[in-house]
PASEBA-1860 file (N, C-alpha, C; in nm, 3 decimals):
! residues 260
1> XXXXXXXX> 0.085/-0.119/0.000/0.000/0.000/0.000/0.089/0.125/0.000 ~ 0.047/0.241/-0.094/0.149/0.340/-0.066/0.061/0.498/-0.024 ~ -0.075/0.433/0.003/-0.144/0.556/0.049/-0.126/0.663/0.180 ~ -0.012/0.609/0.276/-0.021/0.675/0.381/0.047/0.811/0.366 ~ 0.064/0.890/0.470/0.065/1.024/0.425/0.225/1.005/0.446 ~ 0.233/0.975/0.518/0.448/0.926/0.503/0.497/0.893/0.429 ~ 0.430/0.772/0.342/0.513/0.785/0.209/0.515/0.869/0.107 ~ 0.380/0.900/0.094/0.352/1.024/-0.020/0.465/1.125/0.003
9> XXXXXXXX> 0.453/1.179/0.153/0.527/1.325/0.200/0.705/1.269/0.143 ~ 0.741/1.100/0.176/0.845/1.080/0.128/0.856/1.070/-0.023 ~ 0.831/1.025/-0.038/0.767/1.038/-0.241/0.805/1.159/-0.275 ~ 0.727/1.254/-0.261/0.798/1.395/-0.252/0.898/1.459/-0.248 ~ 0.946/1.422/-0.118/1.086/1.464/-0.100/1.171/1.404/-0.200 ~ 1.179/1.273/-0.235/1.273/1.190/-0.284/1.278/1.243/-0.423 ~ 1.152/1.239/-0.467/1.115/1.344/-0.609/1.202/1.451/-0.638 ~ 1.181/1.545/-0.543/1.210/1.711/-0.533/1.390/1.699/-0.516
17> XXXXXXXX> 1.405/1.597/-0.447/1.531/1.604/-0.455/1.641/1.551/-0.540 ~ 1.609/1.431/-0.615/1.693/1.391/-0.735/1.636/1.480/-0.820 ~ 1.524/1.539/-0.892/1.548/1.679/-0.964/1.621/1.750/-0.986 ~ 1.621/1.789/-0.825/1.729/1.923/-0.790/1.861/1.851/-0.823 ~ 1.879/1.732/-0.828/2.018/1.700/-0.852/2.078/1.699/-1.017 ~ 1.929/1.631/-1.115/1.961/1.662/-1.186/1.971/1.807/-1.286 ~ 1.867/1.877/-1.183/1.884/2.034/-1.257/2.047/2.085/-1.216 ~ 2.118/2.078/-1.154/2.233/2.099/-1.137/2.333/2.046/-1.189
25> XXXXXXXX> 2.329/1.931/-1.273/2.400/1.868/-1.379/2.377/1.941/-1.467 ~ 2.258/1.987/-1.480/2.220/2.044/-1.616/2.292/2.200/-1.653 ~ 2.272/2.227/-1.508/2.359/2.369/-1.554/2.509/2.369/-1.510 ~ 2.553/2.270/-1.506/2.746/2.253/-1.455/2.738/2.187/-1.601 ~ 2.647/2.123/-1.703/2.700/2.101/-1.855/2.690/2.205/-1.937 ~ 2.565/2.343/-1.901/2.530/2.420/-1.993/2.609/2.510/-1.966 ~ 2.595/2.601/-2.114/2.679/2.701/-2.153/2.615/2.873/-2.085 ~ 2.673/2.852/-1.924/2.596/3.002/-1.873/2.577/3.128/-1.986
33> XXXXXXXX> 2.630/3.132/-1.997/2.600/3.259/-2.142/2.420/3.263/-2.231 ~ 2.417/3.108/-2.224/2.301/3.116/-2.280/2.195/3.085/-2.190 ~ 2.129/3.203/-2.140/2.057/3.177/-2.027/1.883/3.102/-2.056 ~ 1.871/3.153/-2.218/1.711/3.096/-2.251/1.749/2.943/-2.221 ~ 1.835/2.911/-2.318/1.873/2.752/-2.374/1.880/2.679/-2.202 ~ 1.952/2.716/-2.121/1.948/2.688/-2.002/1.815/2.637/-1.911 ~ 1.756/2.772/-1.922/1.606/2.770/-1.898/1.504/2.666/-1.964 ~ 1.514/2.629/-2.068/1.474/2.572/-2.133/1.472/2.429/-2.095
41> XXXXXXXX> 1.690/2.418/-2.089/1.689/2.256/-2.062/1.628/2.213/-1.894 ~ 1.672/2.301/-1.819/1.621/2.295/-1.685/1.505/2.251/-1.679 ~ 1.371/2.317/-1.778/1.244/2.237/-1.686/1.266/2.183/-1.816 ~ 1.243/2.112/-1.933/1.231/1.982/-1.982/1.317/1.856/-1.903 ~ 1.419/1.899/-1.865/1.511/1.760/-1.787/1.440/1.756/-1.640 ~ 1.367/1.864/-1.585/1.330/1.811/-1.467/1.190/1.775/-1.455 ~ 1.112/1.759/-1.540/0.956/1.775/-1.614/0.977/1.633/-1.636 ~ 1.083/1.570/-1.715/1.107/1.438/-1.780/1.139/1.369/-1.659
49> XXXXXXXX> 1.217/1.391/-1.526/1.238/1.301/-1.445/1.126/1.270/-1.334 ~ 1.081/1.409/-1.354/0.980/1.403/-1.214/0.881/1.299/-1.283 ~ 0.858/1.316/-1.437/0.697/1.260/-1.474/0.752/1.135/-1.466 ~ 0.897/1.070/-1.526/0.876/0.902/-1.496/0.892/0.872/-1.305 ~ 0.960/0.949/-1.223/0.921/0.909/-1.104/0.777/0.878/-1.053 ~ 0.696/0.963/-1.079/0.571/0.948/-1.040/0.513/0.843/-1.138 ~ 0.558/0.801/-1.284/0.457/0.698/-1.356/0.454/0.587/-1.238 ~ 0.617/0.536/-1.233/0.701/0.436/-1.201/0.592/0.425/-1.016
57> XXXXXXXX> 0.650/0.526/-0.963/0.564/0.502/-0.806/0.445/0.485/-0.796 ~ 0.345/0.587/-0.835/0.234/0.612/-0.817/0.129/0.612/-1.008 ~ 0.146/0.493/-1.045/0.094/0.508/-1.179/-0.042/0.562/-1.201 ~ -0.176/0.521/-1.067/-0.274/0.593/-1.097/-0.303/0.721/-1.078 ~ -0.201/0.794/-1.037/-0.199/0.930/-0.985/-0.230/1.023/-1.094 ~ -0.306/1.141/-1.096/-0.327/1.227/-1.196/-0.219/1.352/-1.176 ~ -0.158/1.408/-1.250/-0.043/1.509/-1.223/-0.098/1.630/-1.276 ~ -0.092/1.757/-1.229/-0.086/1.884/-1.299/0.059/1.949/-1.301
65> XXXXXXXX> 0.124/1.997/-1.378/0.234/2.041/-1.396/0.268/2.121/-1.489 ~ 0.324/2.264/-1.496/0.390/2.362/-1.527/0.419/2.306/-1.647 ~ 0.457/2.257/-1.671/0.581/2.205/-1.788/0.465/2.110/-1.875 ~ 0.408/2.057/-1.869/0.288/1.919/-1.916/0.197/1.991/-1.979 ~ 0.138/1.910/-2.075/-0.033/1.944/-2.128/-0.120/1.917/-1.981 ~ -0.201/2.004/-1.971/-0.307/1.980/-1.898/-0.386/1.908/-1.908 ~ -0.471/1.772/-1.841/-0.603/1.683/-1.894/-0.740/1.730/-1.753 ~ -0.811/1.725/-1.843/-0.939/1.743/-1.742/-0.964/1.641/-1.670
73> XXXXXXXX> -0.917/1.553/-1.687/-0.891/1.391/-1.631/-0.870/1.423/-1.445 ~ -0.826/1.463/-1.420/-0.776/1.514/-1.314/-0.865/1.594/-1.234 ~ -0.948/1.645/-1.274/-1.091/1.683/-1.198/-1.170/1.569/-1.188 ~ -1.154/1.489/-1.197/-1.234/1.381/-1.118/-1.150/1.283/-1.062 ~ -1.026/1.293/-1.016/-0.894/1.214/-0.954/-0.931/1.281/-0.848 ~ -0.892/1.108/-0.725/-0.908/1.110/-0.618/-0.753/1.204/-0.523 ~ -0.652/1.157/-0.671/-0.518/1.192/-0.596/-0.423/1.300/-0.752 ~ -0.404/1.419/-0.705/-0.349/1.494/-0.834/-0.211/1.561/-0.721
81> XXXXXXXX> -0.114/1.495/-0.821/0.019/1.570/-0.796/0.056/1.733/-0.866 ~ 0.060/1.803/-0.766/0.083/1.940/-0.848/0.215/2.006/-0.837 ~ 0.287/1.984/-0.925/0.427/2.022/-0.997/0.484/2.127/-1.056 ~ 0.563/2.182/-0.985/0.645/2.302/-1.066/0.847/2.191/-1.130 ~ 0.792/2.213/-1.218/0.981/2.092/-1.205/1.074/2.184/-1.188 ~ 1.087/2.349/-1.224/1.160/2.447/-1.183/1.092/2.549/-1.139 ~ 1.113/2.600/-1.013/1.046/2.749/-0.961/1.130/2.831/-0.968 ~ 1.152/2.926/-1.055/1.250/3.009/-1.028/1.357/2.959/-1.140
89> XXXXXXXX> 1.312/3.010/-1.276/1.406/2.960/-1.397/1.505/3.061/-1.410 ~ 1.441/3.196/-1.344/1.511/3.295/-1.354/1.674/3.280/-1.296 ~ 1.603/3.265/-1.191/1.771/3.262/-1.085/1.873/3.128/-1.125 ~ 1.751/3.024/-1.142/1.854/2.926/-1.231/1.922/2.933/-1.305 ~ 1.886/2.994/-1.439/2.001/3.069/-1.510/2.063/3.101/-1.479 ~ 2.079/3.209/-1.415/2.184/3.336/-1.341/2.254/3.243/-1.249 ~ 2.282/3.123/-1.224/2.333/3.050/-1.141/2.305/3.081/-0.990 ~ 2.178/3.168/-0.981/2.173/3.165/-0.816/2.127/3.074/-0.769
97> XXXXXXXX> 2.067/3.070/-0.629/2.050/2.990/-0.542/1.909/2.995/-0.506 ~ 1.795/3.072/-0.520/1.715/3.108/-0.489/1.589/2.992/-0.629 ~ 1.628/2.923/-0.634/1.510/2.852/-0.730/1.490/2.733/-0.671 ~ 1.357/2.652/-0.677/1.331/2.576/-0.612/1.257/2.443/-0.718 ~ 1.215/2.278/-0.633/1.149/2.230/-0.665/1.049/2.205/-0.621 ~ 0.909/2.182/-0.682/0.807/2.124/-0.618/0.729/2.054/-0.658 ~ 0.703/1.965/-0.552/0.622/1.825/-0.571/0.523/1.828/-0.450 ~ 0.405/1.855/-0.489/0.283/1.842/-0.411/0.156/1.715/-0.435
105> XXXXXXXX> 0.120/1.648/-0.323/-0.033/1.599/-0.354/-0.130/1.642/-0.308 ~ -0.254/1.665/-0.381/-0.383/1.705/-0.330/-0.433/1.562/-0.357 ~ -0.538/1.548/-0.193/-0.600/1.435/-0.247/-0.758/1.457/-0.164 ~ -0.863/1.408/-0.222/-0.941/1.392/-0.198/-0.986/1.562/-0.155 ~ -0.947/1.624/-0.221/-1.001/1.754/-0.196/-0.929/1.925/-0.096 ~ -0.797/1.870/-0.082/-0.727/1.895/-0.001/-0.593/1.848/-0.009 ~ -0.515/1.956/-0.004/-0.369/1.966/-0.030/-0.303/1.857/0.133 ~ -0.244/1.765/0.076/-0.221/1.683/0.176/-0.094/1.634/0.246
113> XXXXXXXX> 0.034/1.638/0.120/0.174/1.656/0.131/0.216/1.714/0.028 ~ 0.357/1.788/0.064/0.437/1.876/-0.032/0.569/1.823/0.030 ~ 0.681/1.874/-0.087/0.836/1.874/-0.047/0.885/1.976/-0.158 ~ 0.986/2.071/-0.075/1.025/2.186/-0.158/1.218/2.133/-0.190 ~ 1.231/2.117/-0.285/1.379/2.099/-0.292/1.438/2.234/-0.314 ~ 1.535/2.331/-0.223/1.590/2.469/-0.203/1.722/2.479/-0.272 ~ 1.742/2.523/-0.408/1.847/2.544/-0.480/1.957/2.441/-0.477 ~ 1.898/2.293/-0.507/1.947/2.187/-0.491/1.906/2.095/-0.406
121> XXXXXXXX> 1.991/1.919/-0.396/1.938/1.880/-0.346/1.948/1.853/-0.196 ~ 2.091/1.923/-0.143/2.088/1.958/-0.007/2.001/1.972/0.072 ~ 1.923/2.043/0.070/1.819/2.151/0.136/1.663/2.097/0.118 ~ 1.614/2.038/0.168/1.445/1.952/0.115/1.403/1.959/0.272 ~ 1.293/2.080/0.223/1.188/2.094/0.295/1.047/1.992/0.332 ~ 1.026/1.902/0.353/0.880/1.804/0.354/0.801/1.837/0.416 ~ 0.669/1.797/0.419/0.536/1.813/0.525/0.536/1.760/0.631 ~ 0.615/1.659/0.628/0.616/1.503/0.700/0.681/1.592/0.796
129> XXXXXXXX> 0.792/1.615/0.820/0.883/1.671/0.942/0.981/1.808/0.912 ~ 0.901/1.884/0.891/0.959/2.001/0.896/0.901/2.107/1.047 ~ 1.015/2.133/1.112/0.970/2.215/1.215/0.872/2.345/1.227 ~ 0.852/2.383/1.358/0.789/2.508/1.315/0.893/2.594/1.351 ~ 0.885/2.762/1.273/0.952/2.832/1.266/1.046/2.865/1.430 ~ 1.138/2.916/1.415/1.194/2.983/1.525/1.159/3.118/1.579 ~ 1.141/3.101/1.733/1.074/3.260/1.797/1.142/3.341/1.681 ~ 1.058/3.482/1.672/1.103/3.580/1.644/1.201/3.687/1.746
137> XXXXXXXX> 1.244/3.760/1.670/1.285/3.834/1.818/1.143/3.999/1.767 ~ 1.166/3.987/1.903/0.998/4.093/1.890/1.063/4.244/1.871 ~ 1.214/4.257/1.900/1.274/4.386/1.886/1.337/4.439/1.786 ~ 1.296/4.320/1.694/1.359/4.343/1.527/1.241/4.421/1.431 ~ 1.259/4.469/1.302/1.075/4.481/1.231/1.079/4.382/1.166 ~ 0.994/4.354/1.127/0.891/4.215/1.028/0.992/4.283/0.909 ~ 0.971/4.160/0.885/1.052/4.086/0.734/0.960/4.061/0.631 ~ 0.951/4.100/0.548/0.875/4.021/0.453/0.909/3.998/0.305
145> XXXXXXXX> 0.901/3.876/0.274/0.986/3.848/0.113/0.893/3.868/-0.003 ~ 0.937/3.927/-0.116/0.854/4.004/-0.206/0.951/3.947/-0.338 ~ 0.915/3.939/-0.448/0.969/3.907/-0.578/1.074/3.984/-0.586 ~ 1.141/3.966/-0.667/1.260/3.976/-0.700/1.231/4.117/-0.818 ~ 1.174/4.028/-0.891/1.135/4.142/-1.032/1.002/4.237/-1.010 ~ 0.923/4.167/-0.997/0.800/4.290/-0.997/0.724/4.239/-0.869 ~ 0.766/4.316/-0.792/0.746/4.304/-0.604/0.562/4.413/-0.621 ~ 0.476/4.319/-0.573/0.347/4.359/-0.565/0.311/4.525/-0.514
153> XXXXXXXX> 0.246/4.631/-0.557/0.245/4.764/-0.484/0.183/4.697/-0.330 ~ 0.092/4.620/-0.345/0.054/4.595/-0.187/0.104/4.554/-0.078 ~ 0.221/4.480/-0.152/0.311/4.420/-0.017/0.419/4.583/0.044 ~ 0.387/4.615/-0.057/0.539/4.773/-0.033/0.414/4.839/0.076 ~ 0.282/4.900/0.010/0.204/4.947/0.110/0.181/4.883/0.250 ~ 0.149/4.764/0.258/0.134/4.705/0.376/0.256/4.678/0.469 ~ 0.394/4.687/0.405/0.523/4.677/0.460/0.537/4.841/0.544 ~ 0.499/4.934/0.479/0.504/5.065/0.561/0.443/5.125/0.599
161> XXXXXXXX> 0.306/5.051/0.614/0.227/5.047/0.712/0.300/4.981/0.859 ~ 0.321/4.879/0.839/0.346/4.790/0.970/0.520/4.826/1.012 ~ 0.565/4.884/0.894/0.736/4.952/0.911/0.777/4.834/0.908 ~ 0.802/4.752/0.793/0.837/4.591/0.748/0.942/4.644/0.673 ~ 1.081/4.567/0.662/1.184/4.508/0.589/1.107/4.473/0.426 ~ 1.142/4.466/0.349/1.114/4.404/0.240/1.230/4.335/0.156 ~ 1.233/4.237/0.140/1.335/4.103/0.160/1.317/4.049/0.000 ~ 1.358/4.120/-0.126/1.353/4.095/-0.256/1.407/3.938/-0.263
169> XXXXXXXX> 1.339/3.794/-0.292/1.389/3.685/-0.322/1.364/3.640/-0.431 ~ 1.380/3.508/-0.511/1.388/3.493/-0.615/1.224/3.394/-0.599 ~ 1.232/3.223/-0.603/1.121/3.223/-0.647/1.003/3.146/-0.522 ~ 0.928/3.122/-0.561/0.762/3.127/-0.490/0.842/3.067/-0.362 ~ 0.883/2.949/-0.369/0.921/2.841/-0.370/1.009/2.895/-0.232 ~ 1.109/2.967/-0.302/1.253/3.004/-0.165/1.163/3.137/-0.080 ~ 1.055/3.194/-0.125/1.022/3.284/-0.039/0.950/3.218/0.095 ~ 0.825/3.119/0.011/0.742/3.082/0.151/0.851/3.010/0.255
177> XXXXXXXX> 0.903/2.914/0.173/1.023/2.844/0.237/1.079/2.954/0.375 ~ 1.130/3.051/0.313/1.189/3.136/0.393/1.082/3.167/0.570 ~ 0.970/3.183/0.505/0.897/3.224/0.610/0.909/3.090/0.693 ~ 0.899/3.007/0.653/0.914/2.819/0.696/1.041/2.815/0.823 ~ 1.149/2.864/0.760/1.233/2.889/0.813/1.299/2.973/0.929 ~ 1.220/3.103/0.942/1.184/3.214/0.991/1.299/3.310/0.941 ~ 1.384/3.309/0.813/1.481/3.400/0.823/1.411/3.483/0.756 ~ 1.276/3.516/0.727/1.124/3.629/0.693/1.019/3.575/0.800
185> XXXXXXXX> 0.906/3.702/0.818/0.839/3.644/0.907/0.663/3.671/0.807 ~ 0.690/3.690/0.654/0.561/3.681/0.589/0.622/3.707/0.438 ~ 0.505/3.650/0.368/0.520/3.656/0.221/0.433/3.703/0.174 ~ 0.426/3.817/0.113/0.289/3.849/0.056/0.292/3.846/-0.165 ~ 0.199/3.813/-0.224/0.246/3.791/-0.368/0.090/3.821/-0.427 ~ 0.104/3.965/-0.467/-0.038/4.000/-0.565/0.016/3.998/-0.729 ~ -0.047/3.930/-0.797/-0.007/3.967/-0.944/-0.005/3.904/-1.043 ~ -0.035/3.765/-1.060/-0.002/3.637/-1.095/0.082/3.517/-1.038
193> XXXXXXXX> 0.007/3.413/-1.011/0.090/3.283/-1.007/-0.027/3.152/-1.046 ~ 0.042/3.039/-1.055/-0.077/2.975/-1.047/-0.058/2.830/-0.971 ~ -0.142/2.709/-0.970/-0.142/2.615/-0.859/0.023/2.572/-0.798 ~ 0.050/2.571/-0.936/0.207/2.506/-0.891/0.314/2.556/-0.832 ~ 0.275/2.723/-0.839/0.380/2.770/-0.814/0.407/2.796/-0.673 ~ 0.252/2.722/-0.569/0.258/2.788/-0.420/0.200/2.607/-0.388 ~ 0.165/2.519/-0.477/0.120/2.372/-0.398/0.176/2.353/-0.292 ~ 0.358/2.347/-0.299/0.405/2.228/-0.245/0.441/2.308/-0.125
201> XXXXXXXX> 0.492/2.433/-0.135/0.554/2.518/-0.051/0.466/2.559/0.067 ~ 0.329/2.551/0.029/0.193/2.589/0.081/0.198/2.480/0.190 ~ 0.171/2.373/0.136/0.163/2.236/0.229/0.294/2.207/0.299 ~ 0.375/2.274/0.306/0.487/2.263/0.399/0.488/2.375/0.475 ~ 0.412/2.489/0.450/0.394/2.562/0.547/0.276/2.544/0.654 ~ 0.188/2.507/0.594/0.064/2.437/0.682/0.138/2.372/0.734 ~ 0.215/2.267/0.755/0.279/2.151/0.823/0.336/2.213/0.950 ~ 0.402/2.343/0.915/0.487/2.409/0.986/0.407/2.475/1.089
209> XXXXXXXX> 0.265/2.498/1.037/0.178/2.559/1.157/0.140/2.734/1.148 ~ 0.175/2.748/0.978/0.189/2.886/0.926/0.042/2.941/0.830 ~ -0.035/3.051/0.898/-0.096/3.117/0.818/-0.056/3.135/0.704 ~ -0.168/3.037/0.580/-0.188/3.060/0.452/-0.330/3.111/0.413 ~ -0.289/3.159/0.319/-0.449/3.218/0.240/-0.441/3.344/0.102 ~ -0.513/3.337/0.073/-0.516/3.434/-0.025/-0.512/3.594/0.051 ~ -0.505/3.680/-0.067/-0.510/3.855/-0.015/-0.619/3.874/0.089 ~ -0.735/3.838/0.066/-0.815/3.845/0.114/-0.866/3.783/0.253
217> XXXXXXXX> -0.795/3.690/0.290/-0.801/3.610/0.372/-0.901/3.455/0.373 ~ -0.927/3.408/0.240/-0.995/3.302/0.181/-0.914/3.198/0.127 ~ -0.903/3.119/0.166/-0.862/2.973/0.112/-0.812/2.994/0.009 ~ -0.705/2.937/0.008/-0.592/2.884/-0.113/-0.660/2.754/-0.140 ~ -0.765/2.777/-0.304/-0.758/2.629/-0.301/-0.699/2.564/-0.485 ~ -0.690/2.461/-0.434/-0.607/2.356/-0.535/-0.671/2.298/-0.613 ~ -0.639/2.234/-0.721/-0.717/2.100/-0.840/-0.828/2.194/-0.921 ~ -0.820/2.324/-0.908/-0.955/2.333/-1.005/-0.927/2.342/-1.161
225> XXXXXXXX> -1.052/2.414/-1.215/-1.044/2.376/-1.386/-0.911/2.478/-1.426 ~ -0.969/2.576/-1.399/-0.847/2.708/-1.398/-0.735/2.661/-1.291 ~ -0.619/2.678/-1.276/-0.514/2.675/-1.181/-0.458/2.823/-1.172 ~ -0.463/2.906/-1.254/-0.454/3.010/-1.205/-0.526/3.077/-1.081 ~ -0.437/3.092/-0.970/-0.404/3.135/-0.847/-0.269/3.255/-0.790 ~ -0.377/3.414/-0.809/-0.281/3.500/-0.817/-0.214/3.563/-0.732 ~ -0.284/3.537/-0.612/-0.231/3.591/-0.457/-0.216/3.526/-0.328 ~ -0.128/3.555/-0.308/-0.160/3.468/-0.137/-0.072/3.530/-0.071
233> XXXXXXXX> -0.079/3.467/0.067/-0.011/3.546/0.219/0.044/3.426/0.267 ~ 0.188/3.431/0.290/0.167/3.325/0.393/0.281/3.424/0.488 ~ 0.245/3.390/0.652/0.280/3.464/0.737/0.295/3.351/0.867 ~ 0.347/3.391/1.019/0.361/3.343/1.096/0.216/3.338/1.137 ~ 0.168/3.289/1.227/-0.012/3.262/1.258/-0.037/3.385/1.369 ~ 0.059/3.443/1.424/0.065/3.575/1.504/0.045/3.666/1.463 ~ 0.076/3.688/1.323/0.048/3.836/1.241/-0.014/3.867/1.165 ~ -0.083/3.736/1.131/-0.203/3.683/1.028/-0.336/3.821/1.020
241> XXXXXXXX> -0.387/3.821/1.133/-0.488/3.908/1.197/-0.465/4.065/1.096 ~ -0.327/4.130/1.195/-0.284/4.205/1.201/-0.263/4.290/1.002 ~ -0.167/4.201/0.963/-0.146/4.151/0.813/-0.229/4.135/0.702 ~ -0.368/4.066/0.759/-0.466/4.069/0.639/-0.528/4.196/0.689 ~ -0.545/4.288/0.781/-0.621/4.359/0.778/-0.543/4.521/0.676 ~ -0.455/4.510/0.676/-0.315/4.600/0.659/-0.342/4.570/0.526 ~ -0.327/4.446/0.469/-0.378/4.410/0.301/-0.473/4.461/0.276 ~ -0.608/4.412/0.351/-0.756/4.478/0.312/-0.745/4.657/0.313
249> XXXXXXXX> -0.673/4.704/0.396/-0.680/4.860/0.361/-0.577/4.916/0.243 ~ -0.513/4.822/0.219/-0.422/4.861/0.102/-0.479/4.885/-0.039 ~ -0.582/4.699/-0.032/-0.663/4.675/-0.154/-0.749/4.800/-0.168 ~ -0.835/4.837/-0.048/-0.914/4.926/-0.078/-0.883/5.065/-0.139 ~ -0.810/5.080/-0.079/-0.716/5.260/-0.114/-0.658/5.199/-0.298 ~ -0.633/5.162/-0.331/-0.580/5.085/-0.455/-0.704/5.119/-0.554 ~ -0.806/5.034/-0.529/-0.971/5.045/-0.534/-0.989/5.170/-0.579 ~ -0.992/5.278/-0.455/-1.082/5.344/-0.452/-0.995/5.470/-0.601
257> XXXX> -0.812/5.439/-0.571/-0.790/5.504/-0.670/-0.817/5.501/-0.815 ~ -0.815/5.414/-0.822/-0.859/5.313/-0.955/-0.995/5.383/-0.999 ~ -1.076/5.404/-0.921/-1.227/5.436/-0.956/-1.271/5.626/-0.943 ~ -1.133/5.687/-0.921/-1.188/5.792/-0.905/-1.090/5.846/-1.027
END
C-alpha cells in the first residue's frame, strides 16, 4: 500500500530532490552565457524526471504540472500531484540559489503533502517533518519576502504600514520556504501565479503551523479547472490578523484610486 501520508510526503521529498540534482548537472553542462537555452533545458530535464518518477511510483496518480499538457482527467482524480519541475528559472540561469522544486499531492479535496527541494538537493523541505519556525525576536521589524522582479504595490504598502523590511527573493518556492524557516516572518504575492507555483511550498507551510491564504483572507484552493491562483499570504499565525487587515486597507485605497 502506498497511500499513507508518510510515504507520499516521502515520495515527494525523494522526487524534489533527485530533480534538484539533476537540474544541477544540467547547468554545470550548460553554456551560462546562454541563459534561454538553459532555462529551457532545466524544466524539460526536470519535467522528464519528475513525470517518470511518479509513472514508475504512483501510476494511478493524476499530475498537474507547469511544464505538461493539462487533462481534465484530473478533476475527477481522487489523488493529483501538483508540480512546478523548476520554480524560479530565472535565478537558475543566473546561477543563483534562490530557485526551487516542487512536488505536491492534493487528495481527496485537499492539499495533503508537499516537499520543496531549495536550490538543490541539499536543502528539502517536507510536510512530514519540517519544524515550526523559530521565535522571532519581537525587537527586530517584520521581514517580509517580495519578488525579486515585480514586487506587488501591496506588499510595499502594507510593509510601511506595519514599518516591514522588504526582503527581494527569487522564487515562490525560496520565499514561503523562507517564512518556513523564519529567516522572513511573511510573504505576501499580488499579481499572478498559479497552482504550482505555491502547492508544495503551501503544504509545507501548513505543516509548519503557518498562516496561509489568499489577499483576502480566503482559502488557497487547489485542483480546479483554472489553476490560475494570483495571490496569497503566507505569514507566521501571530500576524495573520494584524497583516490581512493592513492588506484589506491597502486593496481598498488601490480600489478606490482606480475608480476615481
Amino acid at each position: 500500500m502506498h497511500s499513507t501520508a508518510s510515504a507520499d510526503a516521502a515520495l515527494a521529498a525523494s522526487v524534489a530532490r533527485s530533480a534538484a540534482r539533476i537540474l544541477l548537472d544540467i547547468r554545470a553542462a550548460h553554456d551560462p552565457q546562454d541563459q534561454r537555452g538553459l532555462k529551457d533545458a532545466g524544466d524539460a530535464g526536470a519535467q522528464a524526471h519528475i513525470a517518470e518518477r511518479l509513472t514508475q511510483s504512483r501510476p494511478g496518480d493524476a499530475v498537474l504540472s507547469e511544464e505538461a499538457k493539462d487533462s481534465p482527467a484530473r478533476l475527477s482524480a481522487e489523488r493529483v500531484w501538483i508540480v512546478d519541475p523548476l520554480d524560479g528559472t530565472r535565478e537558475f540561469s543566473e546561477g543563483r540559489h534562490d530557485w526551487a522544486v516542487h512536488v505536491a499531492l492534493w487528495e481527496s479535496g485537499r492539499l495533503t503533502d508537499g516537499a520543496v527541494a531549495l536550490g538543490g538537493p541539499d536543502v528539502v523541505l517536507d510536510s512530514a517533518s519540517v519544524p515550526s519556525p523559530p521565535p522571532r525576536d519581537a525587537s527586530a521589524p517584520l521581514r517580509m519576502a517580495v519578488s525579486r522582479s515585480r514586487p506587488p504595490a501591496v506588499a510595499a504598502t502594507a510593509a510601511a504600514e506595519l514599518g516591514a523590511v522588504l526582503v527581494p527573493m527569487g522564487s515562490a518556492g525560496a520565499k514561503i520556504c523562507a517564512v518556513v524557516t523564519g529567516e522572513v516572518d511573511a510573504y505576501v504575492h499580488g499579481g499572478g501565479q498559479f497552482e504550482w507555483d505555491s502547492a508544495a511550498p503551501v503544504a509545507v507551510a501548513r505543516a509548519a503551523g503557518l498562516h496561509t491564504s489568499r489577499l483576502d483572507g480566503t482559502p488557497l484552493i487547489y485542483n480546479r479547472a483554472d489553476p490560475y491562483l494570483p495571490d496569497l499570504v503566507v505569514c507566521r499565525p501571530e500576524l495573520a490578523g494584524e497583516l490581512l487587515a493592513v492588506i484589506g486597507r491597502a486593496l481598498a485605497g488601490a480600489e478606490e484610486e482606480r475608480a476615481s
